[in-house]
NUNU-31897 format. One record per residue (C-alpha): residue in three letters; y, x, z. Coordinates in steps of 0.05 Angstrom, whole numbers, padded with zeros to 5 digits. Example, Ala and Ser with C-alpha at 12.3 -4.5 7.8 and 13.67 -1.06 7.14 Angstrom:
% NUNU-31897
 code      v      u      w
  ALA -00090  00246  00156
  SER -00021  00273  00143
//
This chain:
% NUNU-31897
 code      v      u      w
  UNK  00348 -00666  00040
  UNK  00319 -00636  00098
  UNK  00269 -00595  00044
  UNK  00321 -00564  00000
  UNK  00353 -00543  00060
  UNK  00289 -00501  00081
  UNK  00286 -00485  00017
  UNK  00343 -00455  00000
  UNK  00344 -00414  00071
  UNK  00271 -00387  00052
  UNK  00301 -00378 -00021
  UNK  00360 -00333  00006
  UNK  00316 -00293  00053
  UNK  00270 -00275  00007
  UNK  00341 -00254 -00040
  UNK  00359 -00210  00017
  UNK  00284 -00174  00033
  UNK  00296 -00159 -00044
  UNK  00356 -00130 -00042
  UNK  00346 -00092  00015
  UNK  00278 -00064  00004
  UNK  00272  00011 -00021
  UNK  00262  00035 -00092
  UNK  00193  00046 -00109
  UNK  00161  00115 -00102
  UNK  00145  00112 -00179
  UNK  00198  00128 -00232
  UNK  00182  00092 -00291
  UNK  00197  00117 -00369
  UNK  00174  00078 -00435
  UNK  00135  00032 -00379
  UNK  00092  00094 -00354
  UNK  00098  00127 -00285
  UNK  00141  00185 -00294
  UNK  00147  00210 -00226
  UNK  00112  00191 -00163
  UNK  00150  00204 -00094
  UNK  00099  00243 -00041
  UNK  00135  00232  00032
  UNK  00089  00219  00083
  UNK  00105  00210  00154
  UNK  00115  00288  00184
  UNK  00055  00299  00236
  UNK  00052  00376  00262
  UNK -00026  00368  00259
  UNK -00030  00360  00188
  UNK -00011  00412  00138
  UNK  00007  00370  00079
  UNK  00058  00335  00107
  UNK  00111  00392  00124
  UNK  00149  00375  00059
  UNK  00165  00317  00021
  UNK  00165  00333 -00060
  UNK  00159  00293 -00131
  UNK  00089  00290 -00171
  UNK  00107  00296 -00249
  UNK  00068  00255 -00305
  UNK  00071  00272 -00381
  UNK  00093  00213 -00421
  UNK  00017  00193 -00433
  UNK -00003  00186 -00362
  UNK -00042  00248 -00349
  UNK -00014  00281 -00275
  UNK  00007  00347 -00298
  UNK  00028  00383 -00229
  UNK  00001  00405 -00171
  UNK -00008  00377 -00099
  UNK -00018  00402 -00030
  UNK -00077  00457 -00026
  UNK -00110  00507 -00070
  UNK -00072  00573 -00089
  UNK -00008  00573 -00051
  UNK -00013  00507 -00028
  UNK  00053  00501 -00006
  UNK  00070  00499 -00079
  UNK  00068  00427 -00091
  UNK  00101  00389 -00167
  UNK  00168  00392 -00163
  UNK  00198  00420 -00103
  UNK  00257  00447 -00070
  UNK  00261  00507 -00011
  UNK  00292  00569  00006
  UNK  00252  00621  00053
  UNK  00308  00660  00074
  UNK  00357  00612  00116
  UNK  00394  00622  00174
  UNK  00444  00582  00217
  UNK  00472  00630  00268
  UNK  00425  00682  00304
  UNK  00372  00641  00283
  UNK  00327  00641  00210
  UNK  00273  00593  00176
  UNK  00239  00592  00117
  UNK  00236  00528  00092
  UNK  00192  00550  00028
  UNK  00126  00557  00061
  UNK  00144  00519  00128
  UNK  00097  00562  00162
  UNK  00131  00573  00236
  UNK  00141  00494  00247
  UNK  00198  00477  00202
  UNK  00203  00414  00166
  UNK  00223  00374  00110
  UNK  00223  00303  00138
  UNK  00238  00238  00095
  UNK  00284  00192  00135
  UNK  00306  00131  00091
  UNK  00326  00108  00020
  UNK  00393  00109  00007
  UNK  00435  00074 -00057
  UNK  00455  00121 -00119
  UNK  00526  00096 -00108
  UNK  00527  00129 -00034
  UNK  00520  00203 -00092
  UNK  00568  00168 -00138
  UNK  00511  00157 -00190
  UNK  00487  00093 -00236
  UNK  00433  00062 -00258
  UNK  00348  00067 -00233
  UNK  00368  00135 -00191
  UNK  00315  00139 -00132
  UNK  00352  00178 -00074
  UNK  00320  00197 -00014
  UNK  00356  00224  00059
  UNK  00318  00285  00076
  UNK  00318  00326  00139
  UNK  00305  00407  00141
  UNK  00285  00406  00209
  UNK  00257  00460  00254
  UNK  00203  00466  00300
  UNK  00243  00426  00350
  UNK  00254  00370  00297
  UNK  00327  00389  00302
  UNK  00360  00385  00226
  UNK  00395  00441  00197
  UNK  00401  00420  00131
  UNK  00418  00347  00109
  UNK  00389  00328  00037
  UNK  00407  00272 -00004
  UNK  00352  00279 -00059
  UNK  00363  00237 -00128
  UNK  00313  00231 -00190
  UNK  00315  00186 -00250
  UNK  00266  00189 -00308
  UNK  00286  00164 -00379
  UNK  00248  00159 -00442
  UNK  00273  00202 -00501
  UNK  00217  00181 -00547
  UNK  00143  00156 -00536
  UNK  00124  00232 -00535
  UNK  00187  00261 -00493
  UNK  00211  00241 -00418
  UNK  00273  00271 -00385
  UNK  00275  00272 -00317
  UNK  00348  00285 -00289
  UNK  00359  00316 -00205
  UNK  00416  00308 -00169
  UNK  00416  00345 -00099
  UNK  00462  00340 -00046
  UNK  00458  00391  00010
  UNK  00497  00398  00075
  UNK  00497  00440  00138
  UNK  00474  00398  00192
  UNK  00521  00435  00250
  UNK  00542  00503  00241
  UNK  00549  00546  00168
  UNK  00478  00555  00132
  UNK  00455  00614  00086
  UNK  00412  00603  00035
  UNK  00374  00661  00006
  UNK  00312  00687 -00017
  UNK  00274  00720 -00073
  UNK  00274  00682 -00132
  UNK  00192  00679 -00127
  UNK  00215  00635 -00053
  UNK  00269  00596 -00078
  UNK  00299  00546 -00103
  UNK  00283  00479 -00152
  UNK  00221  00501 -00174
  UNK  00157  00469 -00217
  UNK  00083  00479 -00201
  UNK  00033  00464 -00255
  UNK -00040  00444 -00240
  UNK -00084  00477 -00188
  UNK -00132  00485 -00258
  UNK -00095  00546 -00282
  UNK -00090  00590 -00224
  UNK -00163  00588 -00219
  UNK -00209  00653 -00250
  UNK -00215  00654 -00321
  UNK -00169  00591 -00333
  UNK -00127  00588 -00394
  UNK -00055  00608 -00372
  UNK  00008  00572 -00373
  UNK  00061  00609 -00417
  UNK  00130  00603 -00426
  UNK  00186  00596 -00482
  UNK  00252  00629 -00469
  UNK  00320  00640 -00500
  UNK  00335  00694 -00548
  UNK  00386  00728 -00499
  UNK  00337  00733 -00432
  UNK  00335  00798 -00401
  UNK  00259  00807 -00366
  UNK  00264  00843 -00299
  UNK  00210  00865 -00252
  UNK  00150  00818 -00228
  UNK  00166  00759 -00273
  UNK  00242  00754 -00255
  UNK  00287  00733 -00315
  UNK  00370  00730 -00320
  UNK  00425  00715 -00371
  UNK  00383  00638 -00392
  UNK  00404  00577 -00372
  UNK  00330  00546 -00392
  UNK  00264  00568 -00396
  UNK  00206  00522 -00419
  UNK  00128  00528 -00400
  UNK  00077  00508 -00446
  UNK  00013  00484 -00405
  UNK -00044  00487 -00440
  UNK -00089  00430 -00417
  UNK -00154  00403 -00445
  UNK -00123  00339 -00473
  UNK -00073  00380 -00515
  UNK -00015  00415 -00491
  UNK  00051  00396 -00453
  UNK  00112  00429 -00452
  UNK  00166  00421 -00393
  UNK  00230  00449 -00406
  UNK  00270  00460 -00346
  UNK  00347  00467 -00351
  UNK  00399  00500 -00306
  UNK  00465  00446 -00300
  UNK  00530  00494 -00315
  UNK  00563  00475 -00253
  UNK  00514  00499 -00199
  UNK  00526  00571 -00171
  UNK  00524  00627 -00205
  UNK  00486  00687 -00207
  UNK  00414  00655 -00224
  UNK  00352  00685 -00229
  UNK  00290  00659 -00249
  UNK  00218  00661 -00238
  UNK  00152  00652 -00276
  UNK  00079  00659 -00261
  UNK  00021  00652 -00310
  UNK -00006  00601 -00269
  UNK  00056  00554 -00272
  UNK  00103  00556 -00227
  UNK  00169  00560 -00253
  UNK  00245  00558 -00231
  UNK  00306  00594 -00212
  UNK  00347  00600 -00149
  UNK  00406  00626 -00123
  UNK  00447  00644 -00065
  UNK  00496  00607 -00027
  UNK  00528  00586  00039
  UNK  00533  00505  00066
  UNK  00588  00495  00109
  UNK  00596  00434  00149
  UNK  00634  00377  00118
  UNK  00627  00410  00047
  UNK  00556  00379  00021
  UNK  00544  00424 -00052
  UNK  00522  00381 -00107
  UNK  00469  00414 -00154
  UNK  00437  00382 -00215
  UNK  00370  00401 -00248
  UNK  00342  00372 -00323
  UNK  00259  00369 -00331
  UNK  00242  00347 -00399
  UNK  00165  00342 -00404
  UNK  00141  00329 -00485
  UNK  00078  00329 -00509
  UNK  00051  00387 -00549
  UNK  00060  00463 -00555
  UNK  00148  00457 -00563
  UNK  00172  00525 -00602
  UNK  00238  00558 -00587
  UNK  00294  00518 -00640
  UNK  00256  00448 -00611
  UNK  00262  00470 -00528
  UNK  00337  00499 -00547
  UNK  00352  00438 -00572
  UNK  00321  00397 -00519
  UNK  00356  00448 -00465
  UNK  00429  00429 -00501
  UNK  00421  00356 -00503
  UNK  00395  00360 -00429
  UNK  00458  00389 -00414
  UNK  00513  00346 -00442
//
């Protein structure tokens, strides 16, 4: 008797070290890893720490996005930053996080703390500044789902939320913003380039900037065959978005807004990474069924 009681106490710890412990950094589709979670411990001293972000997978395995170092190392898979923000007198670029500001991983929290479902990974995040004071307060969420053996979607929900006073968010749409960065591979000197499928009604602006889509798609064009990500704005974020694309492959669109404290803003991003060169009628379609 004495047994099955120790038993059943070791039985029921081990219950509760399951059901506390945190999601796994890996988001898994078709039984591959989808997304991998980069978030290691902020230290001042090294350079590749100063932002937490997600590392993106095609659905056969190869790594298809960039991490810390090379050009514009800063630019690191998918990733989310303004450069213009200010909280009172004072401003901070979280983008490049080059005078001491932050983005710090804190904890794992549950999908039903964001009102969401299912194998969501959800991260607390802290913008902090050189002080390791927050200003913004993230709740980060990411789930990756299998459309086909050849097709993953990966769905973001972000929550931001002044940490004090009101926050403005702003910034070129080159600085800005949920963005993707491709490979270090095609930003080097006589690389093949990444380009990019667009909707029919997308107005080109100066340096890259486009308006009037609410998806744009970049073909990469790597040595195992091509991948295509098609990235896709959710109608309820703000309005008023531009977006940005460089030959080398970073791709997104931002806008701007204001946090106020006690009003978190919910914003949703779709990724859907396929493999193979996707024409326009196949990343429209992908684009509308990301958005229902």
């Amino acid at each position: 008797m004495r047994h099955r009681r120790r038993f059943a106490v070791l039985t029921a710890a081990l219950a509760g070290a399951c059901a506390t412990a945190p999601p796994p950094d890996d988001l898994l589709a078709g039984g591959r890893v989808a997304v991998h979670y980069v978030h290691a411990p902020y230290d001042p001293a090294v350079r590749a720490t100063c932002k937490v972000w997600h590392e993106v997978h095609a659905p056969d395995g190869r790594i298809i996005s960039k991490g810390p170092g090379g050009e514009f190392e800063h630019h690191r898979g998918l990733f989310l930053g303004w450069n213009q923000v200010q909280c009172g007198d004072r401003r901070f670029d979280f983008w490049h996080c080059n005078h001491g500001e932050s983005q710090r991983h804190e904890r794992f929290v549950a999908p039903g703390e964001l009102g969401l479902d299912g194998d969501w990974q959800v991260a607390a995040i802290a913008w902090c500044d050189a002080q390791g004071t927050a200003i913004v307060r993230e709740r980060r969420a990411l789930r990756a789902r299998a459309l086909d053996a050849a097709t993953t979607a990966i769905d973001v929900v972000v929550e931001l939320a002044a940490a004090d006073g009101p926050v403005q968010l702003g910034g070129d749409p080159q600085h800005s913003g949920h963005q993707f960065r491709a490979l270090e591979m095609f930003a080097e000197a006589g690389a093949p380039k990444v380009t990019y499928v667009r909707p029919a009604g997308a107005h080109a602006e100066p340096d890259d900037v486009w308006t009037g889509c609410s998806w744009i798609a970049a073909v990469l064009p790597l040595p195992d065959g091509p991948v295509t990500v098609v990235r896709s704005e959710e109608p309820g974020n703000p309005p008023a978005v531009r977006w940005s694309t460089r030959d080398y492959g970073r791709f997104g669109a931002t806008f701007t807004t204001r946090l106020q404290p006690g009003a978190p803003l919910r914003l949703r991003w779709s990724y859907i990474v396929a493999l193979g060169a996707l024409d326009l009628d196949a990343c429209e379609r992908l684009a509308a069924a990301a958005q229902r």
